[in-house]
N, C-alpha and C positions, 0 to 999 in steps of 0.2 A: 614357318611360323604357325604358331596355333590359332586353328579359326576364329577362333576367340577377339585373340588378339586383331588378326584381319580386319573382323566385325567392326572392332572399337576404332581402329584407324578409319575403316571408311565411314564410321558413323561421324568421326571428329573431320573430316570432308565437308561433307554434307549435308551434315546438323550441327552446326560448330556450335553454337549455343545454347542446343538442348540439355540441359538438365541429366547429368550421370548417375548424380551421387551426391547425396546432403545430409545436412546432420547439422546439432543444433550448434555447431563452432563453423562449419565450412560448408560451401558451397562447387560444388567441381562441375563444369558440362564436358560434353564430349571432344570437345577442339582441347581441352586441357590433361583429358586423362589419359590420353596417350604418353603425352610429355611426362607426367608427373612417373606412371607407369615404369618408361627408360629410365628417370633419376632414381626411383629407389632400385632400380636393378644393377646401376653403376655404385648404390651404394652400398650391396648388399656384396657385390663381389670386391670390393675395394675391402674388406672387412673381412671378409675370408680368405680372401685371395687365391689361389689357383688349386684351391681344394675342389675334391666335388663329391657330392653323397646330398642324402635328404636332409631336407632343414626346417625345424620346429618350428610352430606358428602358437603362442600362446598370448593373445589376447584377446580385450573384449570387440566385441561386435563393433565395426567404425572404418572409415577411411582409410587407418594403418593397416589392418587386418587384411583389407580387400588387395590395397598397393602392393601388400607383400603377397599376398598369392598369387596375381598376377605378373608379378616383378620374377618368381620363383618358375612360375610357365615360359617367361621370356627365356631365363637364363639355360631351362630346361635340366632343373634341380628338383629331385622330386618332395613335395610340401608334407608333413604331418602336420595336422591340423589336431590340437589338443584342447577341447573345449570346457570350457571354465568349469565344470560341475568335475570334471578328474580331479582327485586326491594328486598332491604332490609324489607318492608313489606308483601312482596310474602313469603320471605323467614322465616321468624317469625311466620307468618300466617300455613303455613304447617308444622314446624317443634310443633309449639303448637296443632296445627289440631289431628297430630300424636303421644303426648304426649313423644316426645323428652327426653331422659337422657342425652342428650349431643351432640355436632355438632364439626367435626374434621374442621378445616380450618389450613390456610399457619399459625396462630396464636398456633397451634398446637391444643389439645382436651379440650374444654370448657363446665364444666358441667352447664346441666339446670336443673329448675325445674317447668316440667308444669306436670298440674293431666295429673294422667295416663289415656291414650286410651284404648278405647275397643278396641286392633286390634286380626283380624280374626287369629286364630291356625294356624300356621305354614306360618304363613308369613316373608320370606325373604325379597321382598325391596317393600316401599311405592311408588309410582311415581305419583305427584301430576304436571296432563296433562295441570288442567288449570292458574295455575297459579295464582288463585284468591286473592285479598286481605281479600272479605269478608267471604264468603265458598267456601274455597279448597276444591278440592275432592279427597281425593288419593284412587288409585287402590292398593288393598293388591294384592301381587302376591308370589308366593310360589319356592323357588329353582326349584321344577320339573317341573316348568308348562316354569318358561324362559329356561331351560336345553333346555326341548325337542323343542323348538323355536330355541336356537342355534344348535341343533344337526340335526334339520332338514335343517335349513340352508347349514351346513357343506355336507347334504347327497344331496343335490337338485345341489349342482356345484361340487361334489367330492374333498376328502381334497385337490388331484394334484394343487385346487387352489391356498391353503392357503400358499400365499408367504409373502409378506409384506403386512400389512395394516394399512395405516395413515389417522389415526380418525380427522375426518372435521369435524363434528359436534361434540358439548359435549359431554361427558360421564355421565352427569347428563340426557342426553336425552334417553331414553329406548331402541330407536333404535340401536342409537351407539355402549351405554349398552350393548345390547343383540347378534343383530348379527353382528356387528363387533368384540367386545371383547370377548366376549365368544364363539361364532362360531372359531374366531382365534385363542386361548387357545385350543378347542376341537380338532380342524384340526390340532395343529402343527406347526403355521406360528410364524411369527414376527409381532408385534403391536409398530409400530411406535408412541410411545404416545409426540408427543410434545405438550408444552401447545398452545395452540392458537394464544396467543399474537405474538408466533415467528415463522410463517406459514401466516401473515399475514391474521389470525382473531381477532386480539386485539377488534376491533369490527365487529362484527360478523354478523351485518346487515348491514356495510359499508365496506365486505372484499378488502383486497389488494390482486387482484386478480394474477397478475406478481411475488408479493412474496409466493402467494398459488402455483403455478406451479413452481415456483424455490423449495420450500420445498418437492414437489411430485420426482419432476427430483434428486434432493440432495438424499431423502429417499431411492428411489428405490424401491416406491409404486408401489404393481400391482392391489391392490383395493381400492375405495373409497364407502362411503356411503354420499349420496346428496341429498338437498330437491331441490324441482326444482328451485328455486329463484341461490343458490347456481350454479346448472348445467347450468341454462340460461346466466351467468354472468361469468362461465367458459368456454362456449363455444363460446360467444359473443368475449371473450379474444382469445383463440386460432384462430378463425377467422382472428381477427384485426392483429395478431402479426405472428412473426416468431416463435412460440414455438408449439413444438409438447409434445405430450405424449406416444412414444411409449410402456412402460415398461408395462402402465396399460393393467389390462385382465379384469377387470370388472368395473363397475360402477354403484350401485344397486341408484335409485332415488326413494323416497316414500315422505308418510310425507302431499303429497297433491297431486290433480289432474294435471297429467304431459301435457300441451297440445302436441298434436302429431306433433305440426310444431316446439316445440324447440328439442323433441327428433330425428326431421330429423335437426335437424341444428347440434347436438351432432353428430348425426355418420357423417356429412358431413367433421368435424375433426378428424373423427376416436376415437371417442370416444369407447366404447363399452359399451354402457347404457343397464342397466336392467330396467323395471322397476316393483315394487312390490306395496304388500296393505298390511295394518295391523292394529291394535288397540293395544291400551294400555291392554284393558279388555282382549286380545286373549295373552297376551306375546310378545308383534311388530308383525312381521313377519308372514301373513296367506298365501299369496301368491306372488310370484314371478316368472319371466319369468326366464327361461336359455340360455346362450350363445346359439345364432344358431340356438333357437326354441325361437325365437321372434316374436311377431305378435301386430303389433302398435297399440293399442286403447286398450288394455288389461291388465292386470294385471298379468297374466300369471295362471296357475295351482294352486290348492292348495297343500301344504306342506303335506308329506307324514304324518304328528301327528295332520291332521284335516281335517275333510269334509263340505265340502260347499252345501246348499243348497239356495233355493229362494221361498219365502214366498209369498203369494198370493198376496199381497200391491207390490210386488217386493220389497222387503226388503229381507239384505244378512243376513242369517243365518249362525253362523259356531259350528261347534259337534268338538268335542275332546278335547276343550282345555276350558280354562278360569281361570278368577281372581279367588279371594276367597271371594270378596265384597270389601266394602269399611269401613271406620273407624266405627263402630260402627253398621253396618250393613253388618254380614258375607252372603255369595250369597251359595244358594244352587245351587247342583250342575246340567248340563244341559248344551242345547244350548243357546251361546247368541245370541240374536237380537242386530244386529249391530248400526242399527240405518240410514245405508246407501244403497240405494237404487241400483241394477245393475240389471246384467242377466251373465249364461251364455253361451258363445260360443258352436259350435256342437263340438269341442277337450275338451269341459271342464273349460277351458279358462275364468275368471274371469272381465267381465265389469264393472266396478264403474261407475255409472251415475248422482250420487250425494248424497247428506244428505236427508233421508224421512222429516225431519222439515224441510228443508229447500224449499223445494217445493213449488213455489208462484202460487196463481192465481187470475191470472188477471179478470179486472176488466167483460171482456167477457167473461169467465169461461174457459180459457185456461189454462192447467199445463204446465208452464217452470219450469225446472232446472235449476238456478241461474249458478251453475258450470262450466252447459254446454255453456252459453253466457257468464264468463269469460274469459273461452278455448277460444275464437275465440277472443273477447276483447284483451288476453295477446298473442295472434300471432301477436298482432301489436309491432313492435320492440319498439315503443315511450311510451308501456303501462308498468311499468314494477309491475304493484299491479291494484286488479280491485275485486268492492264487487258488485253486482247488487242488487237491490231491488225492491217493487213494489206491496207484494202482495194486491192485493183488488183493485190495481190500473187499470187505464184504458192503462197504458202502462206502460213498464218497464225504470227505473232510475240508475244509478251507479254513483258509487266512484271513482275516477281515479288517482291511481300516477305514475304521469308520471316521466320518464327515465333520463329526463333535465329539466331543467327550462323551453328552448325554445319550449321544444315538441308540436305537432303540433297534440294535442291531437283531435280537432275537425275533421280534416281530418282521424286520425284513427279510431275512432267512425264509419264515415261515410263507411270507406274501412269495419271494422268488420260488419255493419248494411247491407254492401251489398252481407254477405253471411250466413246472417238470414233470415229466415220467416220473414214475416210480423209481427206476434203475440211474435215474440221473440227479435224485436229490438228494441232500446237504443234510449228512445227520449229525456230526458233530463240527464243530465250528469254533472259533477263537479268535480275540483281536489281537490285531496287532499293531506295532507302530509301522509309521507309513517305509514304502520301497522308493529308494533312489537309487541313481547311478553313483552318487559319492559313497555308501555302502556295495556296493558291485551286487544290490537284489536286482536293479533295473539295468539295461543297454542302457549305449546311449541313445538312442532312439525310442526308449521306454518301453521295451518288450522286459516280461518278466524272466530272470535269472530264476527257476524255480530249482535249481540244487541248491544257490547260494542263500534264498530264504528258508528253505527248511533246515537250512544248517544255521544261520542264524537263530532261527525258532530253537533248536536246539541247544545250541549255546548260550540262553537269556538263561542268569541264576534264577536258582531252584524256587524262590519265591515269586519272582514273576512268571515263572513257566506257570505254578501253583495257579495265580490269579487267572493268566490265561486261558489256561486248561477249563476251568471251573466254570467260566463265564456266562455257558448257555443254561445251566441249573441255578446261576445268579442269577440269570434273568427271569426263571422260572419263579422264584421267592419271590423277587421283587416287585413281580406281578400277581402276586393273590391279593385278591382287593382287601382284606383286612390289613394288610401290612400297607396297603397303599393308602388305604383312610388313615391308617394311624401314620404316616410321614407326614401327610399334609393336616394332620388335626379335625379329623371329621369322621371322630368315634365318640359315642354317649359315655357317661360314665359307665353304664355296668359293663362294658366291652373294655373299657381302660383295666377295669376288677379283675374280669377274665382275665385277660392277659398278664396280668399278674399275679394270679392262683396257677398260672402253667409254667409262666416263668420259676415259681418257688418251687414246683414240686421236680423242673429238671434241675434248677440251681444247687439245691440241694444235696445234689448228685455231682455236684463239677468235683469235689476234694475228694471225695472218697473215689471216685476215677482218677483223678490227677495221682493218689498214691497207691492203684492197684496197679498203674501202667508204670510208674518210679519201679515198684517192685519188679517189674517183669523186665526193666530196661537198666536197673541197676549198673550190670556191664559195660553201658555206656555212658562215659563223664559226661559227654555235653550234654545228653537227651537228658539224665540224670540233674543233672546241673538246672538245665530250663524249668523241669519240675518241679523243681523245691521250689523256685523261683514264684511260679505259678500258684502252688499252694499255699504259700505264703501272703500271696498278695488276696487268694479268693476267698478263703475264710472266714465265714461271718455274713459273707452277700448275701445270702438263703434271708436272714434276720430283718438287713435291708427292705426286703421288699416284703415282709410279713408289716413292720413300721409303717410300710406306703399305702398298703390297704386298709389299716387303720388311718390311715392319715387321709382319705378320702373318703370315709365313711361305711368303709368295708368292715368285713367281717373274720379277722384273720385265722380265726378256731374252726370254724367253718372252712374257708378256704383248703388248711391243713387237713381236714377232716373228709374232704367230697374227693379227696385224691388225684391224683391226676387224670386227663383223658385218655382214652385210648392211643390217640395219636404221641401224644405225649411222653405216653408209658413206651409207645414203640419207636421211638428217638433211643431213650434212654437206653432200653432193651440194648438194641444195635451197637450201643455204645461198648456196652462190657463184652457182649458177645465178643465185638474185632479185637479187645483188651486178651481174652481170655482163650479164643480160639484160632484170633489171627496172629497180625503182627500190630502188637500193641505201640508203636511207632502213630499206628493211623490215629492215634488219639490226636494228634496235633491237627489234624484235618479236621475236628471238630470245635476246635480252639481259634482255628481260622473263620469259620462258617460263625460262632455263634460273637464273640468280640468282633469282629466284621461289623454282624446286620445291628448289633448294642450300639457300637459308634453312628452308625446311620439313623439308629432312633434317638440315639441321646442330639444328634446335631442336628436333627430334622424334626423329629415327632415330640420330643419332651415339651419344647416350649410352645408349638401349635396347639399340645393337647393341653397345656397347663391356660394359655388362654381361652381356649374355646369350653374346657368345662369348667373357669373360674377355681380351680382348686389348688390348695397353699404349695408352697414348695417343698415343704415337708413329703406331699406325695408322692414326689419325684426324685428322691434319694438314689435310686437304684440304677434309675436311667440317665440320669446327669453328674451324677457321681462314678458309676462304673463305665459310661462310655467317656469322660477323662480318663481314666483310667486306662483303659484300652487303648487309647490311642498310644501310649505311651509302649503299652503290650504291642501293638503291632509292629509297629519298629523292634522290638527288642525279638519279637518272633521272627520278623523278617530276617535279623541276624543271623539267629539260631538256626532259620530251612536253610540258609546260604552256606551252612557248615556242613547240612547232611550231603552226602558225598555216594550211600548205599541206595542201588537203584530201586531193592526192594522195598527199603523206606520209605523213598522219594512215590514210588507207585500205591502203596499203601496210603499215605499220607492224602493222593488226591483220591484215592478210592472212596476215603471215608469224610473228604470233605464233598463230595459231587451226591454221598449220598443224605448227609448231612443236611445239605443245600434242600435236598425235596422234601425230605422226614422233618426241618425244622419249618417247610414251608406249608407241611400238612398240619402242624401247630398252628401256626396262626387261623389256617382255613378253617379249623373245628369252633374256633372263638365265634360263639353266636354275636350278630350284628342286626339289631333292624335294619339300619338306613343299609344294607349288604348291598340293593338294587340300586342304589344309586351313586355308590361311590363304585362299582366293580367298574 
């Protein structure tokens, strides 16, 4: 019998009344889960009957979940555990990978029929890391191999710990799995299993973090297990609010690289963060810190059931423990090579420094850790997801999803670049939307899939690539403080004038470019098609905004007359140049950049400025009329980039909007401004 099991009979002995397992429908102690354990394993074979192969576990976190994992160790069936964030073809994919007899859900026990697997002898549960649609890979892992993982756990904090523990993460995740659930069975504690949904993880990558800490306080949890995404978004919370967590005594964070400024943001709440390392291939759990022998940058000691070495690549080696292989290919036995590159300390003390693939180098033969410049990326509070990239390149690139909509992503860039090397900072950059494991960019353990997001990033249509791409030179506009006083209405009138004697003298210019680039692109009906389109509708705006300068008291002969500025003139220049000696395509990259930042003044700056310098509507024809207007163009533009198809377009297009972005931003800069010092 599995020691496990042993454990729980002699705990149901001994402690017959202790408290196993609760939740907010049931109550189980140890005199009863043994019993309950036999019945669903009398009901699980009654139901399949004298088949035998692995068998699916697909529900939420609770009493079922546990019965039948457990029930599945008695019958000596080995368990795939499918956790709720797989896509329904993650979950088909591995349960067929595994040659499945049957998968338990809320549905109750549903037999299949896929050919049987080669799985490796004496394998107890599959746990399939990456979640793939096309090759999953499940680790075979053996009862003795996850035992001695949770028994080591149990002996590295002493059972005194094991109080209450309410599982945050799935029970489909091996960590959870491992050394929460069974570390807490082996030690004697309580396993608060509620499901998710009512703990405020219904969704699990968008938790409800105020009902996470009502469910910890309600519980009367003293440990958690957290990935850092989790711990960043719970400590971000305890800061913000009035809620503590006294009760907890621990807080183990793995799963991914913890940077060291959110684990000083956790104790700044009194957290009590551990933090550890582990693989799926080792049983979770190789190494972890202990209460009060913490040392930040580290992983802690190795577990007393395995030894750490370091390979001459600096690659971690760990001896005692291991899988058994994988579906059809059983692993002899031996050290594994981890795959992830550290050192360590003169205590012993275990560094993670990164993934050995993942290792880039640049274009001047420098080795960065991607890792390591996300650690500093995601100490920016506005970062809250960040993948770096770049190898071969002459400088490094990333991914960025930022915290809000607003985030002010360029200026963290800049604050993380100003505590890197030179050879290790972020020159261009992009957001993006967030990484999960239900898209396969994240494990499930929340390590980054970085082929599957740069292939994402590359498959977003051509108009949001467009947006993405452009980003950091958007952020560069949007920060010259004349565009910034004039969003929020805190420009005088003769700056309101200026800006529209430079807007006339490029407006001017929009039709007779819209049909020098028709002429050049003729050949092509859609491109040809957009710009009739376009000149049709821009026609006459020049007029618009000569109307608006008189209409606030300007001078519009004049204005015609003082010509454009320099910066102004070299916007425009660049324009016909790319028309006339590039690929006149890149004209839409200008159509993008200047309808853009019109929409954002027409919805932000029109009406601030119309009340703060008291003048009629009449003066804001240009700006309130053409960014409606726009907004209408940007959808119908967005159509039109999602047709172009020609990569040299699609390149040209950002070329000439990225350059667009700085030469319209040096427009606004040359607009003289007194109050300049105080609105920058």
């Amino acid at each position: 019998m599995s020691r496990l099991l042993d454990a729980i009979v002699d705990r149901s002995l001994s402690f017959p009344d202790r408290i196993a397992i609760r939740n907010d429908r049931e109550t189980l102690s140890y005199g009863d889960l043994a019993a309950r354990i036999a019945a669903r394993a009398v009901h699980i074979r009654a139901t399949i009957g004298d088949r035998s192969g692995p068998v699916g576990i697909a529900l939420p976190n609770g009493l079922d979940w546990i019965l039948t994992d457990l029930a599945l160790l008695a019958l000596h069936l080995p368990c795939v555990p499918l956790p709720p964030f797989f896509s329904m073809a993650q979950s088909e994919a591995a349960l067929a990978d595994a040659g499945a007899i049957a998968v338990v859900s809320t549905d109750g026990i549903a037999l299949l029929h896929h050919i049987p697997a080669d799985v490796p002898a004496g394998t107890a549960k599959i746990s399939y890391t990456s979640g793939s649609t096309a090759a999953p890979k499940g680790i075979c892992l053996s009862d003795d191999a996850m035992l001695a993982t949770a028994s080591a756990v149990v002996a590295r904090f002493g059972a005194g710990m094991a109080g209450v523990h309410m599982p945050v993460l799935p029970l489909g995740v091996l960590l959870e799995n491992v050394a929460g659930l069974y570390a807490s069975l082996l030690a004697g504690g309580t396993y608060a299993a509620y499901d998710g949904a009512n703990i405020g993880l219904g969704n699990p990558f968008q938790p409800d973090m105020p009902t996470l800490i009502e469910a910890v306080q309600s519980t009367g949890a003293t440990s958690l297990i957290l990935v850092p995404e989790l711990l960043a978004g719970l400590a971000a919370t305890l800061a913000a609010g009035q809620w503590r967590l006294p009760g907890l005594r621990l807080v183990a964070v793995g799963g991914a690289r913890v940077p060291i400024d959110l684990l000083a943001a956790a104790e700044a709440v009194n957290l009590p963060v551990v933090q550890g390392y582990g693989l799926t291939e080792c049983g979770s759990v190789v190494t972890i810190e202990q209460p009060g022998e913490v040392s930040r940058g580290t992983t802690g000691a190795p577990l007393d059931h395995v030894t750490i070495s370091i390979a001459d690549d600096g690659e971690i080696i760990v001896n005692g423990t291991g899988h058994l292989g994988t579906i059809g290919a059983p692993r002899s036995a031996g050290p594994i090579a981890t795959g992830d590159i550290g050192r360590l300390d003169a205590a012993g003390r275990l560094i993670v420094e990164g993934r050995k693939s993942n290792l880039l180098i640049t274009g001047y033969g420098r080795n960065v850790s991607p890792e390591w410049v996300e650690e500093v990326l995601l100490a920016q509070p506005v970062i809250a997801q960040a993948m770096v990239y770049g190898d071969g390149a002459a400088s490094l690139s990333a991914l960025l999803v930022p915290c809000a909509r607003d985030a002010d992503l360029a200026a963290a860039v800049a604050e993380a670049n100003s505590r890197l090397p030179a050879y290790a900072r972020i020159d261009t950059w992009q957001p993006s939307r967030p990484f999960s494991p239900q898209d396969g960019t994240l494990t499930a353990n929340g390590r980054l899939r970085r082929t599957a997001i740069l292939r994402r990033a590359a498959d977003l249509p051509f108009f949001d690539q467009l947006v993405a791409r452009t980003a950091p030179v958007r952020a560069r506009l949007l920060a010259v403080p004349q565009l910034r006083a004039g969003l929020a209405g805190r420009i005088d009138r003769q700056t309101y004038l200026a800006y529209l004697a430079q807007a006339y003298h490029h407006v001017r210019h929009t039709v007779p470019l819209l049909r020098e680039a028709r002429d050049r692109l003729g050949h092509r009906p859609v491109l040809k098609s957009a710009l009739d389109d376009y000149i049709a509708e821009e026609s006459g705006h020049e007029q618009w905004i000569l109307d608006d300068i008189a209409a606030a008291g300007g001078d519009p002969a004049r204005a015609v007359a003082d010509g454009p500025s320099p910066a102004t003139a070299a916007m425009i220049d660049h324009a016909y140049r790319t028309i006339r000696e590039g690929n006149a395509a890149g004209l839409f990259g200008m159509v993008f950049v200047l309808e853009g930042t019109s929409i954002a003044l027409a919805s932000s700056g029109a009406g601030a400025v119309r009340a703060s310098l008291n003048l009629p509507e009449t003066a804001f024809r240009y700006l309130t009329s053409h960014g409606a207007l726009d907004q209408d163009h940007m959808r119908f533009f967005e159509t039109h980039m999602n047709q172009i198809d020609d990569v040299a377009d699609r390149e040209a297009i950002v070329a000439m909007a990225e350059a667009m972005f700085d030469l319209f931003g040096g427009v606004f800069a040359a607009i003289p401004m007194e109050s300049l010092n105080e609105t920058a």
